[in-house]
C-alpha positions in Angstrom: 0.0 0.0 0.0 1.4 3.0 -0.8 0.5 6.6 1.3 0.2 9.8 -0.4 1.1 12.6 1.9 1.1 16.5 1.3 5.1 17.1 0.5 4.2 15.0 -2.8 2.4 18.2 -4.4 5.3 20.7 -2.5 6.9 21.8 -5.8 3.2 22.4 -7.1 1.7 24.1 -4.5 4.7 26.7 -3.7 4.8 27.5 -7.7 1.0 27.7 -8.5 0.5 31.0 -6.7 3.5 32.2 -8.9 2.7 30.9 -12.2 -1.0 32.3 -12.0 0.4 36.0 -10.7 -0.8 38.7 -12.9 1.3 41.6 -11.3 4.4 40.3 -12.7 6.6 40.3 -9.4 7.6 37.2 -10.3 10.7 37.4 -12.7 12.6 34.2 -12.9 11.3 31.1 -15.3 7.6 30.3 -15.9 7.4 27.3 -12.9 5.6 24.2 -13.4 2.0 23.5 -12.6 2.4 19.6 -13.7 5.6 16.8 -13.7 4.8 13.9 -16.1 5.2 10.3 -14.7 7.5 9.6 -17.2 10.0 12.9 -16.2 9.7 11.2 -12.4 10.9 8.3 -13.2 13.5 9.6 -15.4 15.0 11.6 -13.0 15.3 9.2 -10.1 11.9 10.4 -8.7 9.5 7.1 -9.2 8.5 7.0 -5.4 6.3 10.4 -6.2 4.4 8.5 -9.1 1.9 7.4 -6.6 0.7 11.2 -6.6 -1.2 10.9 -9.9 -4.2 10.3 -8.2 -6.1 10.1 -11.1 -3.6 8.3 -13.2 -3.8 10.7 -16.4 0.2 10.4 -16.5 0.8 13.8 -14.9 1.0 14.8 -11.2 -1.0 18.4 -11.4 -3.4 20.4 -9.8 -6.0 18.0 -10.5 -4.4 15.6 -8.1 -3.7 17.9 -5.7 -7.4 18.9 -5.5 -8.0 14.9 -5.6 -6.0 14.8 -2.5 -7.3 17.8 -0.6 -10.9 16.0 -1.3 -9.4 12.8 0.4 -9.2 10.9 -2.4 -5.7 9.0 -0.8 -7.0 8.2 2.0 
């Protein structure tokens, strides 16, 4: 059984209010709103594949709201 738990969706969650800010304060590269499954286990990452919730290949925002919704549990 594998457990889901909040720091999966860290890298989303501190870059989504930057990626959607429309004041421009933000001046370094666009960040990511979604990590394919594929990049995760490319990159050494597999154990965070268990995030995509909803097994679309991605780990996003829509697992994230998945998650909040206690969809892991």
């Amino acid at each position: 059984m594998t457990f889901i738990h909040a720091v999966n969706f860290t890298p989303i969650g501190v870059n989504f209010i930057k990626s959607s800010e429309s004041w421009r304060a933000f001046t370094g590269a666009t960040p990511r709103d979604r990590v394919s499954v594929r990049e995760l286990r490319r990159t050494g990452r597999g154990e965070l594949i268990a995030a995509d919730l909803n097994g679309d290949g991605w780990v996003d925002l829509a697992d994230m709201q998945m998650y909040m919704q206690g969809a892991a549990q």
